[in-house]
C-alpha positions as CSV (number, residue, x, y, z in Angstrom):
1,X,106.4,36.6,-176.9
2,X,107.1,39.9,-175.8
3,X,108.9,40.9,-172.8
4,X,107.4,42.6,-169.9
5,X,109.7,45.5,-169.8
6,X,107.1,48.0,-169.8
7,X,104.5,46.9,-166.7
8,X,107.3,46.5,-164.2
9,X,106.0,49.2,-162.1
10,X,107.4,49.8,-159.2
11,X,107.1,52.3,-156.3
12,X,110.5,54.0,-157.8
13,X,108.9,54.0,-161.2
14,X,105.5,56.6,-160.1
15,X,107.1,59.9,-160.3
16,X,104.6,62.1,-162.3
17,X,106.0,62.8,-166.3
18,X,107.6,66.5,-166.5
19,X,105.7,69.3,-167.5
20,X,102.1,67.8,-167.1
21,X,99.7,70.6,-167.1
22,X,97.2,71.1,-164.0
23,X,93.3,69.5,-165.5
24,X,91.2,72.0,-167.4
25,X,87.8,72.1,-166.3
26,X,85.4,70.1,-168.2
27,X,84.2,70.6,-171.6
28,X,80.4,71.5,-171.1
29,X,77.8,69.3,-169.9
30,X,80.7,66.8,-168.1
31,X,79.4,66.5,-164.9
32,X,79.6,63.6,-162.3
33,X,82.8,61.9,-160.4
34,X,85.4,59.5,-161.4
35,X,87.0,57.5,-158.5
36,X,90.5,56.2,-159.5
37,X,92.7,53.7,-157.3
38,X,96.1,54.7,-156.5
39,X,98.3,51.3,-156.8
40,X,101.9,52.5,-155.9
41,X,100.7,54.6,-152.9
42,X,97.9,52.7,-151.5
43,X,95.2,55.5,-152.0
44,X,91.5,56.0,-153.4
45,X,90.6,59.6,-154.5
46,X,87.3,61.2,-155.9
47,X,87.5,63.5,-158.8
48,X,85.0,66.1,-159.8
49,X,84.2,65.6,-163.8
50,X,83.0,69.1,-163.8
51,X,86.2,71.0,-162.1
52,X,88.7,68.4,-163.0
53,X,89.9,68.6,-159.6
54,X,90.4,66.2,-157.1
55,X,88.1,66.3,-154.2
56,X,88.7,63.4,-152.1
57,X,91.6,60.9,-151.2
58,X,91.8,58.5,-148.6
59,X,93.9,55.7,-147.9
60,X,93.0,52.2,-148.5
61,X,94.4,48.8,-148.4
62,X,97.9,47.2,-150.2
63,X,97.7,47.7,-154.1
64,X,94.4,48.4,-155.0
65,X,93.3,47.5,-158.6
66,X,90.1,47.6,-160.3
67,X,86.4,49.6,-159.1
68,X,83.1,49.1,-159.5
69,X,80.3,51.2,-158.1
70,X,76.9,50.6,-157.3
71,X,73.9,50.3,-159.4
72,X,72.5,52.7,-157.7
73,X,75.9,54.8,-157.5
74,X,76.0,55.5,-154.1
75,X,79.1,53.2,-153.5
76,X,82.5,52.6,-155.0
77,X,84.5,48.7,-154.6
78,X,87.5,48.6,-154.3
79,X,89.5,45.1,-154.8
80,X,92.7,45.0,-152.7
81,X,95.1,43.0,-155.2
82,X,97.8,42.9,-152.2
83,X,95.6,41.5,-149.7
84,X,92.5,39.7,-149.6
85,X,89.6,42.3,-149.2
86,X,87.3,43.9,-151.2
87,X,86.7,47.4,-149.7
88,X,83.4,49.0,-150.1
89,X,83.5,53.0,-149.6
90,X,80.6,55.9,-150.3
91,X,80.9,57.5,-153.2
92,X,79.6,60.8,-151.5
93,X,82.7,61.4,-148.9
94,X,84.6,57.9,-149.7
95,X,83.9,56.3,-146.0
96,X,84.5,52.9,-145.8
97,X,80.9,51.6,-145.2
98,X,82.5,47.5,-145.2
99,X,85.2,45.3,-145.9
100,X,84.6,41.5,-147.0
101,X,87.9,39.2,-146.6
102,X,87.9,36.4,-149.4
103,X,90.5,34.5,-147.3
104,X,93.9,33.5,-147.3
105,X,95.8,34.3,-150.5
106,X,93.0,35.8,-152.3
107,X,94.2,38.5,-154.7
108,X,91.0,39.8,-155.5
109,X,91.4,41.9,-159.0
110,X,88.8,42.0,-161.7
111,X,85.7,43.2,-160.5
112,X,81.8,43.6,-161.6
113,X,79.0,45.5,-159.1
114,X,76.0,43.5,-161.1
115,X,72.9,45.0,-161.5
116,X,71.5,42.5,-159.2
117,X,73.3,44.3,-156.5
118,X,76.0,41.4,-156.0
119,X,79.2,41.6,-156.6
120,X,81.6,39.5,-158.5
121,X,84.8,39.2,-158.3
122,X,87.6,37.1,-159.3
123,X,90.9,35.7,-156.5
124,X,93.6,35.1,-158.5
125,X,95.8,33.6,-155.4
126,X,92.7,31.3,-154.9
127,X,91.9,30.4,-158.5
128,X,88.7,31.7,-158.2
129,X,85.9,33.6,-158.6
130,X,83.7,35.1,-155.4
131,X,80.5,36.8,-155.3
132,X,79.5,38.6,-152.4
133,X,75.8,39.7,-151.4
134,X,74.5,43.5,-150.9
135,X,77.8,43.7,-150.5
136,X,77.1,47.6,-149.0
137,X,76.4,45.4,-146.0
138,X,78.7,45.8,-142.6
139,X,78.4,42.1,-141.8
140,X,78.0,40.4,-145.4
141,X,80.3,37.2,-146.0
142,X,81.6,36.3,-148.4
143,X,78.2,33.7,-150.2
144,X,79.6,31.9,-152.6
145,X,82.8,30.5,-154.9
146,X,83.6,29.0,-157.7
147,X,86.8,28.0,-158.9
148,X,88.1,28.4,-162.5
149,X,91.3,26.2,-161.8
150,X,93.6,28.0,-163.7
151,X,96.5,30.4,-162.4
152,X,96.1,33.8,-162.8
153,X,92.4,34.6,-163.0
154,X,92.8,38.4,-163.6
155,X,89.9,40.1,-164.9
156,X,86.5,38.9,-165.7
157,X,83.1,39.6,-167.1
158,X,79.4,38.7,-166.0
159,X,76.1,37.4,-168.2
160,X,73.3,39.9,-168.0
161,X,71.2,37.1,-166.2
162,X,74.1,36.7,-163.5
163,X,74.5,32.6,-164.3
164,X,77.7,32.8,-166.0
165,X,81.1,34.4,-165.3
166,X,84.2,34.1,-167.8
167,X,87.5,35.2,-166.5
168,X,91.0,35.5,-168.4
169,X,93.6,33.4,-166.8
170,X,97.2,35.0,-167.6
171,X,99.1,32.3,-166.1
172,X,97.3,29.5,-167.8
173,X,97.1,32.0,-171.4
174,X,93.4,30.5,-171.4
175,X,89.9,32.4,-170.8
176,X,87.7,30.0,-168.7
177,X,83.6,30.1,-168.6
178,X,82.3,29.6,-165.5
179,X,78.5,28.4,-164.7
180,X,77.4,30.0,-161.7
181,X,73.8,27.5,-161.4
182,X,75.4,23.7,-161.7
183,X,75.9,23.5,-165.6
184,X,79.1,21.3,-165.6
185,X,82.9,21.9,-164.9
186,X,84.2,25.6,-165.9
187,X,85.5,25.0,-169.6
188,X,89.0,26.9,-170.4
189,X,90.0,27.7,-174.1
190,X,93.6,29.4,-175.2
191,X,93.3,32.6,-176.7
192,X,96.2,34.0,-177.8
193,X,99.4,35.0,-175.8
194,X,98.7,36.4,-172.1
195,X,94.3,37.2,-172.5
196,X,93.8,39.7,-170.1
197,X,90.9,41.9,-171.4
198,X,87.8,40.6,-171.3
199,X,84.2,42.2,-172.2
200,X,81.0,41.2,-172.8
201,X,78.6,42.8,-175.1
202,X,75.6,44.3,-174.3
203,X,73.6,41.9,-175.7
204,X,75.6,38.8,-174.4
205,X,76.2,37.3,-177.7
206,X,79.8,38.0,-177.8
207,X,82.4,37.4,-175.4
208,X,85.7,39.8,-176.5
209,X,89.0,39.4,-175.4
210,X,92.0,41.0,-175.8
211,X,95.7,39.3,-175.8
212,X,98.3,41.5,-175.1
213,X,101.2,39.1,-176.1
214,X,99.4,38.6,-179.7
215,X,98.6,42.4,-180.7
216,X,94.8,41.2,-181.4
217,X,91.4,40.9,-180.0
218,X,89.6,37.8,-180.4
219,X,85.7,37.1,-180.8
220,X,84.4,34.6,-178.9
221,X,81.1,32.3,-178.8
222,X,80.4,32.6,-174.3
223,X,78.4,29.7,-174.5
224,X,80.5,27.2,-176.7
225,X,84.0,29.4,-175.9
226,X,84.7,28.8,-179.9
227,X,87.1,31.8,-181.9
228,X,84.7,33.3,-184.1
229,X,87.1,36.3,-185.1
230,X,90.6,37.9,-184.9
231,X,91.4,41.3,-185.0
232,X,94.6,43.0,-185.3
233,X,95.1,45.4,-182.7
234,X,97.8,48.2,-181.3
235,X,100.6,47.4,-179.6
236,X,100.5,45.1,-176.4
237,X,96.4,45.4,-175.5
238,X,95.9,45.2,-172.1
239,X,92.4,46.0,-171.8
240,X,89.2,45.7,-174.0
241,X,85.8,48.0,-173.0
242,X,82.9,48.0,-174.9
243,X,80.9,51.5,-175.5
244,X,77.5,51.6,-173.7
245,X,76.0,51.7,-176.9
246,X,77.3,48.3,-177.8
247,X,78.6,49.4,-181.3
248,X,82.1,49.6,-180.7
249,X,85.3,48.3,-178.5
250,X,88.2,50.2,-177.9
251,X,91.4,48.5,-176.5
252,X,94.1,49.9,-174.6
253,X,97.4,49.5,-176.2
254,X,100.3,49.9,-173.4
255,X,103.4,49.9,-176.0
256,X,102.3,52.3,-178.5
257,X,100.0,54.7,-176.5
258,X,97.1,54.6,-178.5
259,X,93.5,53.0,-178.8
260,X,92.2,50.6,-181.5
261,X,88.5,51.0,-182.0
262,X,87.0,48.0,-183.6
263,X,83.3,48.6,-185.0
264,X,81.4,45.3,-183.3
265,X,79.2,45.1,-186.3
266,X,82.0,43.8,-188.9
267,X,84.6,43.1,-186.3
268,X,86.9,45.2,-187.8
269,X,89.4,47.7,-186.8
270,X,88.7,50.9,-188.2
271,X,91.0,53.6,-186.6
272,X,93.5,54.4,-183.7
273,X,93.3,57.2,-181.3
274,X,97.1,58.3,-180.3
275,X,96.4,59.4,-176.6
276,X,100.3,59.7,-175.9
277,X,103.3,58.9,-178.8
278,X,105.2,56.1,-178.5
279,X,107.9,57.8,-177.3
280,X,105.7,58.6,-174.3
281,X,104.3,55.2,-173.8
282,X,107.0,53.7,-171.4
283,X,107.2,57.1,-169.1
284,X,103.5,57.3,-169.4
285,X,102.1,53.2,-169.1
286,X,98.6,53.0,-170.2
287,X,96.6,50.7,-168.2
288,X,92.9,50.8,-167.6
289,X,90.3,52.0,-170.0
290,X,86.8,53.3,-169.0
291,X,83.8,54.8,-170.9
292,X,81.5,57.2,-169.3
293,X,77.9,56.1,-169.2
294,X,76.6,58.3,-172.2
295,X,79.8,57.0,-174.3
296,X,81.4,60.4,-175.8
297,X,84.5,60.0,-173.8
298,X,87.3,57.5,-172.8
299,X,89.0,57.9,-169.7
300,X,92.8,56.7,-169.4
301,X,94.7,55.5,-167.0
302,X,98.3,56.4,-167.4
303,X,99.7,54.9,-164.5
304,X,103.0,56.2,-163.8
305,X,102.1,59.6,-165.3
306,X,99.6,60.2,-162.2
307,X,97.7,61.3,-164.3
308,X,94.2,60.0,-166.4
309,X,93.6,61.5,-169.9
310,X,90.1,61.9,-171.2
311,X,89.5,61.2,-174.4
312,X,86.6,62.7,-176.6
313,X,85.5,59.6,-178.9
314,X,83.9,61.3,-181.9
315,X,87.1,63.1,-182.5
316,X,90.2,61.7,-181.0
317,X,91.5,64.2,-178.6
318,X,92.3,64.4,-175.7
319,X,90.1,67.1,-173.9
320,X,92.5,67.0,-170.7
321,X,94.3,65.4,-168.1
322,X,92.8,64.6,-165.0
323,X,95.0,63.6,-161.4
324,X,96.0,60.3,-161.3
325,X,97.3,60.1,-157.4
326,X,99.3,57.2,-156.6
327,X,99.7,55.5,-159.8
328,X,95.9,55.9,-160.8
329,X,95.2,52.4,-162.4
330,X,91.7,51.4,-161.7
331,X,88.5,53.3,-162.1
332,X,84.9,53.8,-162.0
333,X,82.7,56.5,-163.1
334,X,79.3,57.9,-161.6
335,X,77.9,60.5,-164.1
């Protein structure tokens, strides 16, 4: 299995790469916002899609990770992986409209802002998952949780009808399926070495996860957990995101720089996008992966660059470089 050489990111490690160029504006017709967390230096900015520029930045709690806005985009949530809050800001002005404290030890990291209005979200120091009601709420607690059992509940995904959450476990190297309405026990299956991406497709016939110690993507049934398929991916694939369109996946691949695209409808792999050489890829560290709602471009976070590249899909290149402050890891998109 490989080593871990390449994610130990520390504060020392988040000086911004030599040379980057300020953000072009945007190609035409980008419009929108894209709100990126700033791990290393405990910040959440705003960037305009149509400048490139960054707009707003506030501080927010210890080593945020992952975003999710609002269905009806007028908020961005913010999970505070060093503490126990999930933060819930404006997206107009980033205020913090409320702040929901999962309890001692929480962790909260993956997280999904349902169309139901309820958030999900999972505690890895808790071994659990939490979902919190109209969450844009001052005074909402913290309604329900349910735990998966297994150490290192990271990142997770959510059934379209809201009754069933999977989460992949890194400690555990399982992915766990998790009935939200009484079903039975959670039921936990290894995939691979170290699962951390997870996506569900549109549809929710297909549960896809990626396994960065493996170099592949796996397939899975969501309701019986079962392998259906294996697909070799790029080097070290810490994220999987499905297109809005539900015809392809792209996955992140830290150690080489690139993307694999995998076309859903055979499961197979059928190119890579370089986004940075591999000579880049340690100075660089490509984390997060994000579509934008229409599904033309990729957004990247390359976390100790500062800096997040977009990415046109139809063609491979990279339009630009948008700011990245803090160690930009997480991110959501209002378009």
């Amino acid at each position: 299995m490989r080593t871990l050489g390449l994610l130990g990111l520390s504060v020392a490690a988040c000086a911004p790469v030599a040379g980057e160029a300020p953000s072009a504006p945007a190609p035409a017709g980008v419009s929108g916002a894209l709100f990126v967390a700033g791990k290393f230096e405990n910040r959440l900015a705003k960037v305009d899609l149509a400048t490139g520029e960054q707009v707003v930045s506030v501080e927010s709690c210890a080593n945020p990770h992952e975003l999710a806005t609002s269905p009806d985009d007028r908020y961005v949530a913010l999970a505070c992986y060093g503490g126990t809050t999930v933060d819930i800001f404006r997206t107009s002005d980033l205020g913090l409209v409320a702040s929901h404290d999962l309890g001692p030890n929480a962790r909260p990291h993956g997280i999904v802002w349902h169309s139901n209005g309820h958030i999900y979200v999972t505690a890895e120091g808790q071994q659990a998952v939490h979902v919190l009601f109209n969450p844009q709420k001052g005074k909402s607690d913290v309604s329900l949780s349910f735990a998966t059992g297994k150490r290192g509940s990271h990142m997770l995904a959510v059934s379209p009808a809201a009754d069933v959450v999977w989460t992949t476990d890194l400690g555990s190297r399982t992915v766990t399926r998790v009935a939200l309405r009484g079903e039975g026990p959670p039921l936990s299956v290894e995939v691979g070495e170290e699962p951390e991406g997870i996506a569900l497709s549109p549809d929710g016939k297909t549960l896809w996860v990626s396994a960065r110690g493996s170099d592949k993507a796996f397939a899975l049934d969501p309701q019986t957990m079962e392998i259906r398929q294996e697909v070799d991916t790029g080097d070290f694939p810490l994220r999987i995101a499905i297109r809005p369109q539900g015809d392809f996946a792209v996955t992140s691949d830290l150690a080489d720089g690139g993307l694999t695209v995998i076309d859903l409808a055979n499961g197979k792999a059928v190119r890579s996008i370089a986004v940075s050489s591999r000579a880049e890829a340690e100075a660089k560290t490509q984390v997060t992966i994000l579509w934008s709602p229409d599904g033309k471009r990729i957004y990247v976070a390359e976390t100790t660059a500062n800096t997040i590249a977009e990415v046109d899909f139809a063609t491979g290149r990279v339009l630009r470089r948008l700011p990245g402050e803090g160690g930009g890891d997480g991110m959501a998109v209002i378009q």
